[in-house]
Residue, then its C-alpha position, 0 to 999 in steps of 0.5 A: x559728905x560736904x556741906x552742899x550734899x547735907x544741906x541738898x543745895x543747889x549745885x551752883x551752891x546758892x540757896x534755892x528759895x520758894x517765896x511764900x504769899x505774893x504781895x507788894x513786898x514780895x514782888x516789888x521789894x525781895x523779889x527783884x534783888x534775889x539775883x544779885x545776892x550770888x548765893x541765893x536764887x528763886x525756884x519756886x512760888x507759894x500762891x493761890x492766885x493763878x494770874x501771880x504763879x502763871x506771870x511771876x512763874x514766866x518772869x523768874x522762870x521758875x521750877x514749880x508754882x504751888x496753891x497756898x493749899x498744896x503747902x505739905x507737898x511743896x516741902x516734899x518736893x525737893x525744889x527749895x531749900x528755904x522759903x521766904x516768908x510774905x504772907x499777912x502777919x496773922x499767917x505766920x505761924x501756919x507756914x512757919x512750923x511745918x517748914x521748919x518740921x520739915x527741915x526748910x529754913x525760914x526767912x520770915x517777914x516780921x512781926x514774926x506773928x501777932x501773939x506771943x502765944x503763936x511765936x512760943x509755937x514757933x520758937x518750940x518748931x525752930x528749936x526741935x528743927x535743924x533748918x534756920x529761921x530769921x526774922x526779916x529784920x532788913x536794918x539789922x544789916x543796913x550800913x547807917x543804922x549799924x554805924x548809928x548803934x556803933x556811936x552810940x555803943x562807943x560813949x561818945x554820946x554818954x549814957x543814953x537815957x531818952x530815944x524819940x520817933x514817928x513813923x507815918x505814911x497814908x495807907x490805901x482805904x483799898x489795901x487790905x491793911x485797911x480793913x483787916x482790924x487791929x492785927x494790920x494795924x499800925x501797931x503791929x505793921x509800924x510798930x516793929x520798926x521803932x519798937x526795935x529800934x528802941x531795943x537796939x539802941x539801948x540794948x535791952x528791953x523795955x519793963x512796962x508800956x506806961x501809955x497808948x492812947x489811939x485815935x481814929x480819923x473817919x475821914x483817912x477811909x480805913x475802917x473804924x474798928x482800930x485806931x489808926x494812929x497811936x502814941x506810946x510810952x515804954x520805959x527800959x531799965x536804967x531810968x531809960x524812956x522810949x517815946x514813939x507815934x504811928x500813924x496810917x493817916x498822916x504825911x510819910x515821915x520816919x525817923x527817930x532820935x536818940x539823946x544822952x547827956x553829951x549828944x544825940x544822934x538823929x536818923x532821918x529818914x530811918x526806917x524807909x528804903x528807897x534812898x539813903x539814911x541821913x545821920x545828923x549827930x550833935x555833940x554839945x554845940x557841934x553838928x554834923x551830918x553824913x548821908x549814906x549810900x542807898x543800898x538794897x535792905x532785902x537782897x542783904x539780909x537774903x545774902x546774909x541769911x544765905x550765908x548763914x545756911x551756907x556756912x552753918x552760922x545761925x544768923x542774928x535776929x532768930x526766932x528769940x528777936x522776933x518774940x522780943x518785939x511781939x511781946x513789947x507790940x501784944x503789951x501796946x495793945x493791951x494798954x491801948x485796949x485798957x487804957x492802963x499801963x502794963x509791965x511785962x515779965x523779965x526777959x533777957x535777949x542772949x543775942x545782939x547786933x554785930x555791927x562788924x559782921x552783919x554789913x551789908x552793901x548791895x546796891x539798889x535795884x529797880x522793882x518791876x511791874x507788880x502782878x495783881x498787887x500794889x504798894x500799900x502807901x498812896x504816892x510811892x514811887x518805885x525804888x530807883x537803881x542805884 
């Protein structure tokens, strides 16, 4: 029996998703660059919003729509192979372990959940499963972060000690991050992203948050009960610091730098897509900048994924990358909430970054008109074609 037959692919040998939780990211973001991944495509949808399965249905013309309630069913049915993870960061875990009990493979968006307790459950789910499961880590593909991490593996830069960032942008008071507390907050919605970033660059992980100390801004129309913006310290073997700041009221900013005692290498913007990364990298007195393609992030890490399905590989930032990041983002908390430092319990990553591999380089696509859903930011526009 080959591969296609074991897997129960489809017979175009693509990958068939379900896209499970119809929001922003899904409709605006994923969505529409499925198709040109050429080894995946969408067959079915997970919703319990009747408008969203009836006219997201019509326009990917898919096999079947399925209530978030009719989930069990869903994994029985035989329309997908693997599902696509979008729902709120605390619904992770529900869809998560039966799908991978049931033998689906699992593209989740990340944090992988907002407990390290939730994610051991995950992770014990994905080790006793023969499917796959990634965490939807889209710049662990995109071609100016891996060429940022390959100047700094190459020395050039020396030994670098200090990483520094900001990510901001002005959340919608009608968006349900708004009002969803500290588990939607900017922590656990921003903070992977620098969080991440930070692992990756120094390629290990951090031992204590020294500080996190938060404010709230009545006037930003989020609720009160968790701040909104947060300013962190982490500190990493080898005297090495990482200095970070989230804000859901603040002007739309994200990039971060990182310095060693030859040079630095700066990405801004270096986290958002939408249009190309730009690079600036200073050794001693030297500078130069290069900006990069704009390149779709989530139709690449599908592409990669489904490859990694197809060809039997398991994929990079698996189910251990996605507790690596929760247990850094439980500890912030934790200091937030006692305004102490915490250290963290020894952990070692067994897997890193290859940036020989893991390039990806679709180009951009257009997002369509969203079905009872809108970005959560206020004034962004959609993502242009390439």
């Amino acid at each position: 029996m080959g591969l296609k037959e074991v897997l129960g692919l489809a017979t175009e040998n693509k990958v068939r998703y379900a896209i499970v939780g119809a929001g922003d990211i899904a409709q605006e973001d994923m969505m529409p660059g499925v198709e040109h991944t050429g080894n995946s495509v969408i067959t079915a949808l997970v919703t319990s919003d009747p408008k969203k399965a009836e006219e997201l249905g019509a326009m990917y013309d898919l096999e079947a729509t399925y209530s978030y309630e009719e989930f069990d069913r869903a994994l029985q049915s035989g329309t997908f192979d693997a599902i696509y993870l979008a729902t709120p960061n605390w619904r992770h875990a529900e869809f998560i372990v039966p799908a991978l009990a049931a033998g689906i493979h699992v593209l989740t968006e990340k944090p992988m959940e907002v407990s390290t307790a939730k994610c051991k459950e995950i992770l014990a789910a994905e080790k006793a499963s023969t499917a796959k499961l990634m965490v939807a880590y889209r710049l662990h593909f995109e071609p100016a972060t891996l060429d940022t991490i390959e100047k700094v593996r190459s020395g050039d830069l020396g030994s670098v000690h200090l990483f520094a960032s900001t990510f901001a942008q002005p959340i919608d008071p009608s968006n349900h991050r708004a009002h969803s507390g500290k588990l939607a907050g900017p922590v656990f919605d921003m903070g992977p992203y620098p969080v991440n970033a930070a692992r990756y660059i120094f390629g290990d992980e951090p031992t204590e948050v020294v500080s996190a100390v938060g404010s709230k801004h009545p006037q930003s129309g989020l609720d009160q009960d968790f701040a909104d913006t947060v300013a962190i310290t982490l500190r990493f073997p080898g005297e090495k610091l990482a200095q970070f700041n989230l804000s859901y009221y603040g002007n739309p900013t994200n990039s971060f730098i990182a310095v060693g005692e030859k040079g630095s290498v700066m990405l801004d913007p270096a986290y958002m897509f939408g249009k190309g990364l730009e690079q600036t990298v200073s050794i001693g007195e030297e500078k130069g900048k290069e900006s990069f393609k704009n390149t779709d992030h989530f139709g690449g890490e599908m592409k990669y994924f489904s490859d990694c399905i197809l060809n039997d590989v398991a994929p990079e930032p698996d189910g251990e990358e996605g507790f690596a990041d929760v247990r850094v983002l439980e500890a912030i908390l934790e200091a937030l909430d006692t305004g102490k430092s915490v250290a963290m319990e020894p952990f070692t990553r067994t897997k890193r970054i290859n940036t020989d591999t893991q390039k990806m380089t679709l180009g951009a696509v257009s997002t369509p008109d969203l079905v009872d859903a809108s970005n959560p930011a206020k004034g962004v526009e959609k993502q242009p074609k390439n």
